[in-house]
N, C-alpha and C positions, 0 to 999 in steps of 0.2 A: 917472428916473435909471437908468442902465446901470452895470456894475465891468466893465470891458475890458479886454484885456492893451493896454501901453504902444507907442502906434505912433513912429514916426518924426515925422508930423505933430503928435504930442504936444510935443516936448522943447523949444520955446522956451516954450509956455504952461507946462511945468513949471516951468522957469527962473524964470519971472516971480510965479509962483506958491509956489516954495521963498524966493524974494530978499524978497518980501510976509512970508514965515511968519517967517524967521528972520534975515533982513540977508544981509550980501555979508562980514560977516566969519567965516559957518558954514564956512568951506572951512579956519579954521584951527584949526578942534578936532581931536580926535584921531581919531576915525571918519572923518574926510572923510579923512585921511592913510591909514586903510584902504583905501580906494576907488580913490586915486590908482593911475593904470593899469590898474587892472582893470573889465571892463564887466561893470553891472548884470545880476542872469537873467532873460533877455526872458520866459520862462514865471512870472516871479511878480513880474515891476511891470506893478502895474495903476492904471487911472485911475477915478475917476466921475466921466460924461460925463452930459451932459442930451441930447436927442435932438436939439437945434440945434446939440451941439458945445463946449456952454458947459463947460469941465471946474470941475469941483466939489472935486476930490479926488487925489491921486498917492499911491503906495504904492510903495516899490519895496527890494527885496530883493540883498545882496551875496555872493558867496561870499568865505569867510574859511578859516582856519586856527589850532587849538590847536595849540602846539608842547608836547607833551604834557614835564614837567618828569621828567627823568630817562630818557624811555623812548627817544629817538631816533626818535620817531612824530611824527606831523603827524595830529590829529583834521579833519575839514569840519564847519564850521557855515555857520551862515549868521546875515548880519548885516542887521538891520530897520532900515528908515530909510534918507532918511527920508522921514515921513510927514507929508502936509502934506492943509488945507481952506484951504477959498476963509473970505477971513474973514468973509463974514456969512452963512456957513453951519457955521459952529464947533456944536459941540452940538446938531447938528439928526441926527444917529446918521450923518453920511457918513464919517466916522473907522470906527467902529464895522463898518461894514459891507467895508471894506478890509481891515481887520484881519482878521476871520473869512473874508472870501474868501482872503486871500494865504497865511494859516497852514491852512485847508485845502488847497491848491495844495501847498504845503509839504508837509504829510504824504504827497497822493498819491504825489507825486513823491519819497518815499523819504527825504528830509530828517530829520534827528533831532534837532538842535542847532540854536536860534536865539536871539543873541545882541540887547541892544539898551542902549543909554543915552536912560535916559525917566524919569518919575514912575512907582514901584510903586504909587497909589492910583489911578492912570489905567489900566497894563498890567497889572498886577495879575487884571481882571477875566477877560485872557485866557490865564491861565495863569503869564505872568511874575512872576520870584520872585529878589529881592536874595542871599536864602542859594543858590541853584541857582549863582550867579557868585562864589561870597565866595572859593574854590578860583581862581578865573583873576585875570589881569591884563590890562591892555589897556597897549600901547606907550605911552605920552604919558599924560597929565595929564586926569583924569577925576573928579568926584565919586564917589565909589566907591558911597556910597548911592544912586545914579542906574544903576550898570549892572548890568541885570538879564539872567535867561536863562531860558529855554521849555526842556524836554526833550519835544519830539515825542516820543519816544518813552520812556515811563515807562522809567529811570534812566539815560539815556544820559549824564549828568552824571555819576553813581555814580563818587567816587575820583579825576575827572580834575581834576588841577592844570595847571595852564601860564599861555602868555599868545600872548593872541589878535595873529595874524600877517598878513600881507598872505597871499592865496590866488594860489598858482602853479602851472599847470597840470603843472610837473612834480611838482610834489610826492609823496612816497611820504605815503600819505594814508593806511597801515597806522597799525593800536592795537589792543591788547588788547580793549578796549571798541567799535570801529568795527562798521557796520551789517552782519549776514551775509548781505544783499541785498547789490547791487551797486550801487555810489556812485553817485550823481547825476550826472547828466548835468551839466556846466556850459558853457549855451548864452548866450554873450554879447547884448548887447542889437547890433542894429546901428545 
């Protein structure tokens, strides 16, 4: 088994493979409302593939935005998910190893903020953490015990409130708290 960034000849076997995991009525939660219009970053959805091609596994990663409450700022995050296995390979570590490859790609690539709505007993193990989002909101209608968040970078959550927004490229992505590297590239999937 390979972790590959996400090709073109990928995206119908995702399809078929996300419709398997969660049904044809996942596009009316609130995250998929995130997504709407915006493309996936081709440098952090990845698959695992077996060497015939067989795909095992999809990861794929969204850019987002905190509309930071009160400051007139726009934070970047980025949003996980989602993430799917072929089902009779659930539990066999191809999750696991998505994970750890996308949130490392993550950090190189400068990222500091990564959002998700999942089980903390599952994401949990990678860092993800319920109190790290207790501070945000998400547009729409969410378990609230379900949405958690990663600080790539020790406290870049520190103080920020808001609520997480569709990500647009013009966005003035300035905050007191934003990264003093130079923002991420946001390279669409094609």
């Amino acid at each position: 088994m390979h972790i590959v960034p996400e090709q073109p000849h990928h995206a119908a076997l995702i399809e078929d493979l996300l419709e398997e995991s969660f049904g044809p009525d996942r596009h009316k939660k609130t995250v998929y409302r995130l997504r709407e219009g915006v493309a996936a970053l081709s440098e952090l959805c990845l698959v695992a593939e077996e060497d015939d091609g067989f795909l095992r596994g999809s990861l794929r990663f969204w850019p987002v935005s905190i509309v930071v409450d009160g400051a007139e700022a726009r934070l970047p995050a980025l949003l996980l998910g989602p993430i799917a296995v072929h089902g009779g390979l659930r539990k066999t570590g191809v999750g696991t190893l998505l994970m750890q490859e996308g949130l490392a790609r993550a950090r190189v690539l400068g990222h500091r903020i990564v959002l998700l709505v999942g089980d903390e007993p599952y994401y949990g193990r990678f860092g993800f953490r319920r109190v790290l989002a207790e501070n945000l909101r998400l547009p729409g209608p969410v378990d609230s015990e379900r949405f958690l968040a990663l600080d790539l970078v020790t406290g870049a959550l520190d103080g920020v409130c808001g609520v997480v927004d569709t990500f647009r490229p013009d966005d003035d992505m300035t905050a007191s708290n934003a990264a003093p590297s130079p923002a991420p590239k946001w390279a669409p999937m094609e």
